[in-house]
VEXRO-512169 format. One record per residue: x, y, z of N, C-alpha, C in turn; residue in three letters. Coordinates in steps of 0.2 Angstrom, whole numbers, plus 5000, padded with zeros to 4 digits. Example, Ala and Ser with C-alpha at 12.3 -4.5 7.8 and 13.67 -1.06 7.14 Angstrom:
2
506649725039506249785039506649845039ALA 506449895035506849955036506450005039SER 
This chain:
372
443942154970443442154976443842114981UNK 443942044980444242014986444842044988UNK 445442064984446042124982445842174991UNK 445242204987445142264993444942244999UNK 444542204999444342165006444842145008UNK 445542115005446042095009446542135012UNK 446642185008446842245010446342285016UNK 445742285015445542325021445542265029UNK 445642235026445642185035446642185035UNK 446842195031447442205033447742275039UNK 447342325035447242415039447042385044UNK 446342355046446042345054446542305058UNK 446842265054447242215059447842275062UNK 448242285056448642315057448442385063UNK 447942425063447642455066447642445075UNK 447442355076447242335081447942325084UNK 448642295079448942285083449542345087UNK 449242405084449442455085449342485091UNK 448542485091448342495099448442425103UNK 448442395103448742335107449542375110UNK 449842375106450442405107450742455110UNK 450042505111450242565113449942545121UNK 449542505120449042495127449442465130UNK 449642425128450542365132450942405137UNK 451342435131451742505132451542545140UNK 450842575138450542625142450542595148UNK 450142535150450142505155450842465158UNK 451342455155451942435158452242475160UNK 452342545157452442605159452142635167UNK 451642655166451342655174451342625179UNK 451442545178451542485183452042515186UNK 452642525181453342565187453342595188UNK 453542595194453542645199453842715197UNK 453542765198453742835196454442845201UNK 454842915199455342905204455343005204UNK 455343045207455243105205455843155209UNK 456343175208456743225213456843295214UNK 456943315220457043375219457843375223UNK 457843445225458643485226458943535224UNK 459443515223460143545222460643515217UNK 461343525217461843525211462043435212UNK 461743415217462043355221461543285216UNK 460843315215460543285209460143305204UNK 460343365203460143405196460443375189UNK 459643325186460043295181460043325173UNK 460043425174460143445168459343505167UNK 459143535174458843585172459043625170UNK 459743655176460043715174460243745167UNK 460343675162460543675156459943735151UNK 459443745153458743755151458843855153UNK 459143845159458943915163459843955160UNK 459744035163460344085161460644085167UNK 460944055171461144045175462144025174UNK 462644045181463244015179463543955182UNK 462743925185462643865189462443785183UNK 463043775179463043735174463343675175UNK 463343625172463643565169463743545164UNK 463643585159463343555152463943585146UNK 464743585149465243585144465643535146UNK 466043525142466643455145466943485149UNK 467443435153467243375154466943345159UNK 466243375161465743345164465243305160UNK 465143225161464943205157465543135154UNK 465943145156466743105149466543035153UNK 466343025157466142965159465342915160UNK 464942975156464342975156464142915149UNK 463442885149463742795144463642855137UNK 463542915136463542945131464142985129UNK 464842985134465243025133465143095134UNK 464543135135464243195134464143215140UNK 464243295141463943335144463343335145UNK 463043335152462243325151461843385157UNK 462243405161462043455165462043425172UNK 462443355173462443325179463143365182UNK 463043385189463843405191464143335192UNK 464243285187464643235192465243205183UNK 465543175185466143145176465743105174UNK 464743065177464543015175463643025176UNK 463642965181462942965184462942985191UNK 462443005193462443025201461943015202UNK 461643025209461442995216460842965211UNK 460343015208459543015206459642935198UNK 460242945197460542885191460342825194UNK 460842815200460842745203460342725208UNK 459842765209459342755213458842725208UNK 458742775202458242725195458542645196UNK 459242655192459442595190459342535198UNK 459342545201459042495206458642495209UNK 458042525206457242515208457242485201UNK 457442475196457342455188456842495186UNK 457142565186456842615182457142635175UNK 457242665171457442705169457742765171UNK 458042815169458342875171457942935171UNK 457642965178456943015176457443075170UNK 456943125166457243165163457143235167UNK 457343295166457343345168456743395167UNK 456243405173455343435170455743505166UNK 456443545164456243575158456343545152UNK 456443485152456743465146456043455140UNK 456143475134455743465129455443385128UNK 455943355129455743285128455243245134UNK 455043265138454943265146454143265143UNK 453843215138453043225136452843155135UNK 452343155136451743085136451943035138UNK 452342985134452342915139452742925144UNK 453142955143453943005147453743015154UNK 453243075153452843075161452843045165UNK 452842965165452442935166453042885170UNK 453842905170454342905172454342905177UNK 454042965179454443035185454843095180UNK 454943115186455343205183455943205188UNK 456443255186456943295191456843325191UNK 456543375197456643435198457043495199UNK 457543455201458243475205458543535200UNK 458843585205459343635201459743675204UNK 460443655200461043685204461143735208UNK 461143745214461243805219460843845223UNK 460143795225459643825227459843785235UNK 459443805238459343785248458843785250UNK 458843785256457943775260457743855261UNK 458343895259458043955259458143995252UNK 457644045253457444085246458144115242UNK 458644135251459144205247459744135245UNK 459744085248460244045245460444035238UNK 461144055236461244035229460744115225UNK 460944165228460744225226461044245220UNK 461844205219462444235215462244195209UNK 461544145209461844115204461244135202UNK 460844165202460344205199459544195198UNK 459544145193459144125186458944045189UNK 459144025196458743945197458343935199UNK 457843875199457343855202457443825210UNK 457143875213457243895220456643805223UNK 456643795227456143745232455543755229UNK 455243805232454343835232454243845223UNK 454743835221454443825211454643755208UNK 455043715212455243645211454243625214UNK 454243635220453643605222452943635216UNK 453143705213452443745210452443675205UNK 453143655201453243635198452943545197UNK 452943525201452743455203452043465203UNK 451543525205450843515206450743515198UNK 451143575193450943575186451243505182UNK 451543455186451643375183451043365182UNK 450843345188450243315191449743345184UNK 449543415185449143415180449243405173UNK 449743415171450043375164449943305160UNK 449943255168449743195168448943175169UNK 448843185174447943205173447843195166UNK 447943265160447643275154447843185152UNK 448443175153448443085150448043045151UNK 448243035158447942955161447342955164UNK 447043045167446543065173446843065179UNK 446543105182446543115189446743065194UNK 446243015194446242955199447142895198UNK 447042905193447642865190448142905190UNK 448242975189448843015192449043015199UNK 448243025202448643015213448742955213UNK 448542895209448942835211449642825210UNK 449742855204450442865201450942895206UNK 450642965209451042995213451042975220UNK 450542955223450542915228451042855229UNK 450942815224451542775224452042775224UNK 452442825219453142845218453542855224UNK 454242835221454742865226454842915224UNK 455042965229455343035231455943045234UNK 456443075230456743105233457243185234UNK 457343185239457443275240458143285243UNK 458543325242459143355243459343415244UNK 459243435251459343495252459743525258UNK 460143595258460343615263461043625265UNK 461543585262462343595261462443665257UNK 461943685254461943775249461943815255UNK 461543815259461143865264461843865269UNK 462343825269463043865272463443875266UNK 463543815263464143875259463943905254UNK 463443905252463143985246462744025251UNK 462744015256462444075261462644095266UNK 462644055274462844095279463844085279UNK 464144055275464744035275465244085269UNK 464644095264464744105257465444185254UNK 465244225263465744265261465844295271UNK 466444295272466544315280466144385280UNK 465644355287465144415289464544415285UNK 464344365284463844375280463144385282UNK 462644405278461944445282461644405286UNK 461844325283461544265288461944255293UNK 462544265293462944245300462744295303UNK 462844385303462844425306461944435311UNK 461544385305460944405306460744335314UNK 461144275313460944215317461744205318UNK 461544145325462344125327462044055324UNK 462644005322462443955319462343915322UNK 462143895328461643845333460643865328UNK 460543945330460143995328459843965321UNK 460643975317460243965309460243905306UNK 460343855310460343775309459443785313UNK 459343795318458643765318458243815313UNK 458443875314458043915308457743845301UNK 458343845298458243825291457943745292UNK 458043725299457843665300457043655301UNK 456843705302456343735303455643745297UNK 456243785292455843795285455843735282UNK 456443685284456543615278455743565281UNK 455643575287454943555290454343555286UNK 454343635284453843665279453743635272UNK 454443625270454443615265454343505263UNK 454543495266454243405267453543415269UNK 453143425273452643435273452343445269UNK 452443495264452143505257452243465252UNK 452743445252452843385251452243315250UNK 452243305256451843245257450943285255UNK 450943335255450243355255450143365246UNK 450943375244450643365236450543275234UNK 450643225238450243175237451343135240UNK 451743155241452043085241452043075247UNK 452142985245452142955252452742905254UNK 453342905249453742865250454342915249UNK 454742935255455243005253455942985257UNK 456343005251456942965255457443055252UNK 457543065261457743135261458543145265UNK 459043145262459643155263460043225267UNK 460443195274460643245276461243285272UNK 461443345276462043365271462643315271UNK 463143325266463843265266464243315271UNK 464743285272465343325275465443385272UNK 465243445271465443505268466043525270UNK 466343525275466943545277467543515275UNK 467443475271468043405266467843415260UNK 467543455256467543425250468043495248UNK 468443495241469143495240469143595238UNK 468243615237468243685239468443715246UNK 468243675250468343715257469043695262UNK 469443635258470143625260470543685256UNK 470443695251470743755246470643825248UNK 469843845253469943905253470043895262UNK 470143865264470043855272470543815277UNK 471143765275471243705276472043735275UNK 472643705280473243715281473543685279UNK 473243615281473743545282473343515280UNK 472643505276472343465272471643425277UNK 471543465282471243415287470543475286UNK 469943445287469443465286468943525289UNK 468643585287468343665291468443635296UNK 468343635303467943615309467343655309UNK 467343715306466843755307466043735303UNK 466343715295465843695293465643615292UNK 466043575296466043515298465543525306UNK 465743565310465243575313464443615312UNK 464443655309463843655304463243595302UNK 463643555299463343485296463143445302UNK 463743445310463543385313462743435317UNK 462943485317462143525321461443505316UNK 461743495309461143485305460743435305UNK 461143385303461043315303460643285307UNK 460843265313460243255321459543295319UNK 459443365320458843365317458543355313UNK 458843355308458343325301458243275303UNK 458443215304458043165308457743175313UNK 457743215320457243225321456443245320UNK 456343295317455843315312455543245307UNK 456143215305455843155301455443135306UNK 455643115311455143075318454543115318UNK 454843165320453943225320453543225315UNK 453643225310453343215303452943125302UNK 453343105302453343015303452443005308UNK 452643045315452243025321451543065318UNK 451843125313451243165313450743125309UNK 451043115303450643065297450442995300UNK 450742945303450442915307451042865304UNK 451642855299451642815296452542825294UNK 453042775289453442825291453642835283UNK 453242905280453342925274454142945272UNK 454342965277454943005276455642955278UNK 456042955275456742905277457442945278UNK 457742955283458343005283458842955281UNK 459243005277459942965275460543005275UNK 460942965281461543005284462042995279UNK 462043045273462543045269463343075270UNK 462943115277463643115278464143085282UNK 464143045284464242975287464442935281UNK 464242925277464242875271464942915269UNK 464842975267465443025262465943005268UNK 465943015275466443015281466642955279UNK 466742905276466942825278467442835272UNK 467142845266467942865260468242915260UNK 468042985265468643025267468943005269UNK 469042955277469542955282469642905280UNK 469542845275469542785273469542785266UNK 469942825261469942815253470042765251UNK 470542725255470842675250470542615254UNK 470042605258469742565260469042535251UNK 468942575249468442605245468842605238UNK 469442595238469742595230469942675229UNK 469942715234470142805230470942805233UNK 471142815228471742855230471942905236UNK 471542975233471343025236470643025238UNK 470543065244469943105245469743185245UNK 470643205245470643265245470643315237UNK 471043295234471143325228470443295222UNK 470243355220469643345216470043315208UNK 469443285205469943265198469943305192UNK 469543365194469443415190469243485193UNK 469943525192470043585195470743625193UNK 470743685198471343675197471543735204UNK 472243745208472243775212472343725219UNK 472543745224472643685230471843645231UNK 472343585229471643515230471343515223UNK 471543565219470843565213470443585217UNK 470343625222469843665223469543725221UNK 469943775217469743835216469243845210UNK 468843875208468443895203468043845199UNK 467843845193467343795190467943745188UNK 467643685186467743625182467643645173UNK 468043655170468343685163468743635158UNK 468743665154469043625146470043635149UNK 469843705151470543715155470943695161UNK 470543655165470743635172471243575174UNK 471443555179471643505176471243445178UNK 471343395174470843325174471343245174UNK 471043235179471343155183471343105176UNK 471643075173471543015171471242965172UNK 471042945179470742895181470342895186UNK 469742935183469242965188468842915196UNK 469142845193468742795199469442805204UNK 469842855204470142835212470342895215UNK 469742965212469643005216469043005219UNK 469043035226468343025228467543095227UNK 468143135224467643175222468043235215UNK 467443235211467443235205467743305203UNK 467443375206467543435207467743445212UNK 467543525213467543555220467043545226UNK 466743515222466043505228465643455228UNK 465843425223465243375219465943275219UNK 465643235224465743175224465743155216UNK 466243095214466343055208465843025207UNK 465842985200465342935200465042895206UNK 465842855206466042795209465842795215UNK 465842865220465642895225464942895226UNK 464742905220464042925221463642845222UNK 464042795219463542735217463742685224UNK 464242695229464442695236463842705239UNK 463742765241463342835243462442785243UNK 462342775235461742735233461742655239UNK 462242625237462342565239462142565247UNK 462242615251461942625256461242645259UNK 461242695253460342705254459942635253UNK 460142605249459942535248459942495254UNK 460442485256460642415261461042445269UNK 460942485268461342525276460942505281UNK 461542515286461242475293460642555295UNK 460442535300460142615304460642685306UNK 461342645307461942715306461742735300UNK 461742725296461642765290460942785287UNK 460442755288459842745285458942745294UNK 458742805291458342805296457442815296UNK 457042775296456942715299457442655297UNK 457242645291457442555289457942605283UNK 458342545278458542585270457942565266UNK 458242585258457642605254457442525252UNK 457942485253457642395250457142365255UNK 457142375262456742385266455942395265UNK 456242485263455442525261455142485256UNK 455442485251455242435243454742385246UNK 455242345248454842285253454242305255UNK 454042335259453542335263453042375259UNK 453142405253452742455249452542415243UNK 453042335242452742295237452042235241UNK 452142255247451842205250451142225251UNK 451142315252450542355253450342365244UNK 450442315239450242345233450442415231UNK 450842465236450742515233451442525224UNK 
C-alpha cells in the first residue's frame, strides 16, 4: 500500500515536472523574438531543396563550410545573410516553411520563406520553373500565422508576429533572370530601363504593403548588391575585368527609389516600419577594396569554372578555392560567407550611407524600449 502510494506521488511529480518544463520551454521560446524571411537565392535557407526546380544548393560543395559540413540549400560555402542576422539578435537559425521539421515549438522561431530565383515580378526566374514566386511566400506567411494560432491562439500569434523582425530580398532577379537575362528580351523590348526600374519599383511598393498588412511591423529591406560585379556578369560581359556599367547602372536607378518608397510607406504608416539597406554599397567597399577586407580577390568566384569562375553552376566538378575567406564571393552570383557576415555587420551598426532610417541595433533599441 505505502509501495503504491509512493510510486503514485512519484507519477504526479514526475508529471508536474514535465509540464513545468514544457511550460518554461514554451514561454522562453515566444519571448524571442521571431525572425521570418522572404526573397531570393541571396537568403534561401533550403526551400528549393523541397521543390523540382534546377535552382538548388543542396550538393557539394555548397555547404563545406557550413558547422555541419553539409549541404543544406543555402547558395553560400556557409551561413548567409538570414544566419547572421539570427545569431545577432540571439536567435537561433529560422528553418525553411517547407521543411518537415518546421512544427510546434519550431514555429515559434520564425520561418524562411525565401526561394532561389524569384523577383518582384511573376515572369522573373520563368527558367527555373517550380519556385515560390512573392505572392505565394506572402500566401505562405498568412498559412504560418494560422498554423500557430492552432498552438498558442490568435491574440498571441499577432503579437508574435507584430513583434518579429522581418526581413525581405528582392529584385537583383528582375534584371538578370529577366530584363537582362537574354539580349532583346520581352521586358527590355517591352520598357526602357529608367521605365522598368520604376515599373518593378512600383510592384515592390505593393508587395511591403502587404507585407505590413499581414501584421509586420519591423522590416529590414535590402537593395540590390552590385549586380554588374558579381563574377557571372564579368564572365559573360567584362573585357578587362571592370564591372557591366549597364547593369551596374540598373542597380544605381534602383536603389534611390527603394528608399524612396521606404519614405512613402514609413509617412504612410506614420512610423518607420520599414528600414532600407544599401547593400550595394556595403558589397561596393570589398569589390574596389578586397584587401581592405581580408579578400584576395573580388573577381574570381571560388567555385566555378570558366573566366572569373563565372560560368554555369557550382558542382562536384568546378573548380573550388582552398581558402574560401579570401574570396569575396563564393559562386557566380552569390557573396562568401565571410562576405555575407561583413554585409550583416553593417545592417547592424552602419552609418545612414548604409542603413536608412537608423541600422538594425538602433531599431532593436527602440523596439526593446517600446516592449515590443
Amino acid at each position: 500500500m505505502a509501495t503504491t502510494m509512493v510510486l503514485q506521488s512519484y507519477h504526479i511529480n514526475a508529471v508536474i515536472i514535465l509540464i513545468l518544463a514544457f511550460t518554461t520551454s514554451f514561454k522562453g521560446t515566444e519571448a524571442q523574438r521571431a525572425f521570418f524571411v522572404f526573397g531570393d537565392s541571396l537568403v534561401d535557407n533550403g526551400n528549393n531543396n523541397y521543390l523540382a526546380t534546377t535552382a538548388r544548393a543542396d550538393a557539394y560543395p555548397y555547404g563545406i563550410d557550413y558547422p555541419t559540413r553539409q549541404p543544406t540549400g543555402r547558395f553560400s560555402n556557409g551561413r548567409n545573410i538570414p544566419d547572421f542576422i539570427s545569431e545577432a539578435i540571439g536567435a537561433e537559425a529560422t528553418l525553411p516553411y517547407l521543411s518537415p521539421q518546421l512544427n510546434g515549438q519550431r514555429l515559434l522561431v520564425g520561418a524562411n520563406f525565401a526561394s532561389a530565383g524569384i523577383g518582384i515580378l511573376n515572369d522573373t526566374g520563368i527558367q527555373f520553373v517550380n519556385i515560390i514566386r512573392i505572392f505565394r511566400q506572402l500566401q505562405y506567411f498568412q498559412e504560418y500565422q494560422q498554423r500557430v494560432s492552432g498552438l498558442i491562439g490568435p491574440a498571441r500569434t499577432q503579437r508574435l508576429v507584430n513583434g518579429a523582425l522581418v526581413l525581405i530580398t528582392l529584385g537583383g532577379n528582375d534584371f538578370v533572370n529577366n530584363y537582362y537575362l537574354v539580349p532583346y528580351s520581352a521586358r527590355s523590348r517591352q520598357y526602357s530601363l529608367p521605365d522598368y526600374v520604376r515599373y518593378i519599383i512600383s510592384e515592390y511598393k505593393k508587395i511591403l504593403r502587404r507585407l505590413h498588412d499581414l501584421g509586420a511591423r519591423r522590416v529590414i529591406v535590402t537593395g540590390t548588391g552590385p549586380i554588374g560585379c558579381v563574377p557571372a556578369e564579368l564572365a559573360q560581359r567584362s573585357t578587362n575585368g571592370e564591372c557591366s556599367p549597364e547593369l551596374q547602372r540598373a542597380a544605381g536607378l534602383f536603389n534611390p527609389q527603394l528608399i524612396e518608397i521606404i519614405q512613402q510607406l514609413n509617412n504612410e504608416i506614420g512610423e518607420n516600419v520599414f528600414i532600407g539597406a544599401n547593400t550595394r554599397q556595403m558589397a561596393l567597399n570589398f569589390i574596389t577594396s578586397p584587401g581592405a577586407y581580408g579578400f584576395v580577390t573580388s573577381k574570381v568566384a571560388c567555385c566555378g569554372q570558366g573566366p572569373y569562375n563565372g560560368l554555369g553552376l557550382c558542382t562536384p566538378l568546378s573548380n573550388l578555392c582552398p581558402n574560401r575567406d579570401i574570396n569575396a564571393f563564393w559562386d557566380a552570383f552569390h557573396p562568401s560567407e565571410k562576405a555575407n557576415r561583413i554585409i550583416v555587420n553593417q545592417i547592424m551598426s552602419g552609418t545612414t550611407e548604409y542603413m536608412y532610417p537608423m541600422n538594425l541595433s538602433t531599431a532593436l533599441a527602440l523596439d526593446s524600449n517600446k516592449n515590443i
